[in-house]
Each structure stands twice: as structure tokens, then as C-alpha cells.
ZADO-1210 file (C-alpha; in nm, 4 decimals, padded with zeros to 6 digits):
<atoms>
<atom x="01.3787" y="-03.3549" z="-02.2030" code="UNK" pos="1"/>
<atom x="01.1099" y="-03.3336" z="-02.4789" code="UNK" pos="2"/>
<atom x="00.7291" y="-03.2211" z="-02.3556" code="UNK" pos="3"/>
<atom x="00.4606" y="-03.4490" z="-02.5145" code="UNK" pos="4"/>
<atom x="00.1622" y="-03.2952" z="-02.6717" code="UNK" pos="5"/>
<atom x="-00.1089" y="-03.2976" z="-02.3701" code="UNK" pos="6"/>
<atom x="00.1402" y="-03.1646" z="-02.1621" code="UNK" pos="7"/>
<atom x="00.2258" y="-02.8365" z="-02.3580" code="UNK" pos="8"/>
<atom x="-00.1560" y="-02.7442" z="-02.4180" code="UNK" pos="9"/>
<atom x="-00.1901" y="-02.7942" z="-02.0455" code="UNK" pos="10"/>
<atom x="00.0677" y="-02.5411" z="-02.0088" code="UNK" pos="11"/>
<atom x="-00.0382" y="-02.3037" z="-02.2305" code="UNK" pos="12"/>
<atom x="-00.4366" y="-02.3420" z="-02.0883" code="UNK" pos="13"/>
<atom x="-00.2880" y="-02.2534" z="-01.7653" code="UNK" pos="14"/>
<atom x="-00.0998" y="-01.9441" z="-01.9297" code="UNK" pos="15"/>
<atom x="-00.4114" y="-01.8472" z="-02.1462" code="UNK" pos="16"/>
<atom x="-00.6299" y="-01.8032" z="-01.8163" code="UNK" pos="17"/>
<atom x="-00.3804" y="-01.6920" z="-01.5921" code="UNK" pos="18"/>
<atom x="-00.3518" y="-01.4163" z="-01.7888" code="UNK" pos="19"/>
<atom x="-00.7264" y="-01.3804" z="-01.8349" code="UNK" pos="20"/>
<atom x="-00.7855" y="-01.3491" z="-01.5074" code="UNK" pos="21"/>
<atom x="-00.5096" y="-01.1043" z="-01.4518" code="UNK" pos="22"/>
<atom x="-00.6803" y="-00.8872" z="-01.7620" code="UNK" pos="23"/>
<atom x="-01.0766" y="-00.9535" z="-01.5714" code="UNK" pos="24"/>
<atom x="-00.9540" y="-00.6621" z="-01.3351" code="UNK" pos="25"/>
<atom x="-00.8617" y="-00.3984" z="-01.5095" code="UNK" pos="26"/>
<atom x="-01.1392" y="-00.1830" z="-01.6191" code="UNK" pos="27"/>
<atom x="-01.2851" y="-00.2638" z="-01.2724" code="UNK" pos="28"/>
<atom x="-01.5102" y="00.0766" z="-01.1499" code="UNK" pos="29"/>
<atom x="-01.5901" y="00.2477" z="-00.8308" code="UNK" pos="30"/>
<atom x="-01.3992" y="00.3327" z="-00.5471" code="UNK" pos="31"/>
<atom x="-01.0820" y="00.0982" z="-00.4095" code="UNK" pos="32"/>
<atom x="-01.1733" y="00.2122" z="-00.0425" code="UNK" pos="33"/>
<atom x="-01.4960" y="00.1811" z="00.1889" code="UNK" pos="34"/>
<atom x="-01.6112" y="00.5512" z="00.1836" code="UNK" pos="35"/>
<atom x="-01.6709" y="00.6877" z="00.5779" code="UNK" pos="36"/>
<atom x="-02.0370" y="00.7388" z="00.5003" code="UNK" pos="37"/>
<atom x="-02.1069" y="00.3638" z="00.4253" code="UNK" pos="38"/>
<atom x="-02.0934" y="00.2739" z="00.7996" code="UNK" pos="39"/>
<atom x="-02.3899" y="00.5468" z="00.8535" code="UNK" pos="40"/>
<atom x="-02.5822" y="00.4725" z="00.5686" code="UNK" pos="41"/>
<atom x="-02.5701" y="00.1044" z="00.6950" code="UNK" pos="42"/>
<atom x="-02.6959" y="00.1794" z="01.0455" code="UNK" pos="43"/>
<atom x="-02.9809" y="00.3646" z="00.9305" code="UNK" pos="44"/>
<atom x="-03.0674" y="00.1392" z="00.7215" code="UNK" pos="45"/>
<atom x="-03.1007" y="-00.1063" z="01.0435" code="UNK" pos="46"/>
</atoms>
């Protein structure tokens, strides 16, 4: 089976930005959690 031109960049367009967007998160700051005080500070602010 032989893969015609447009077919193989489509391929590797959906490789390049797959892996992009795997790459966009790392570096990514902050916490990974809700901290407890959040809830308060969101009350108050009410």
C-alpha cells in the first residue's frame, strides 16, 4: 500500500501538534489542587 503525498503531511501535521500540545503543559505553574482556603476567600468575597 503506498501513501500519496497529501496524505503523509496530514499525518505528520497531526503528529507535529499532537505532540505540541502534549509539550503546552509542561512548564505549567501553581498548585495541581484547590487549596482549602479558596472556598473562604470566595465567600467573603460574596
Amino acid at each position: 500500500m503506498r501513501i500519496c503525498w497529501p496524505q503523509a503531511i496530514m499525518i505528520l501535521l497531526v503528529v507535529i501538534l499532537g505532540i505540541g500540545s502534549m509539550l503546552s503543559g509542561c512548564g505549567k505553574k501553581g498548585p495541581l489542587y484547590i487549596p482549602k482556603d479558596a472556598g473562604k476567600q470566595l465567600q467573603q468575597s460574596l
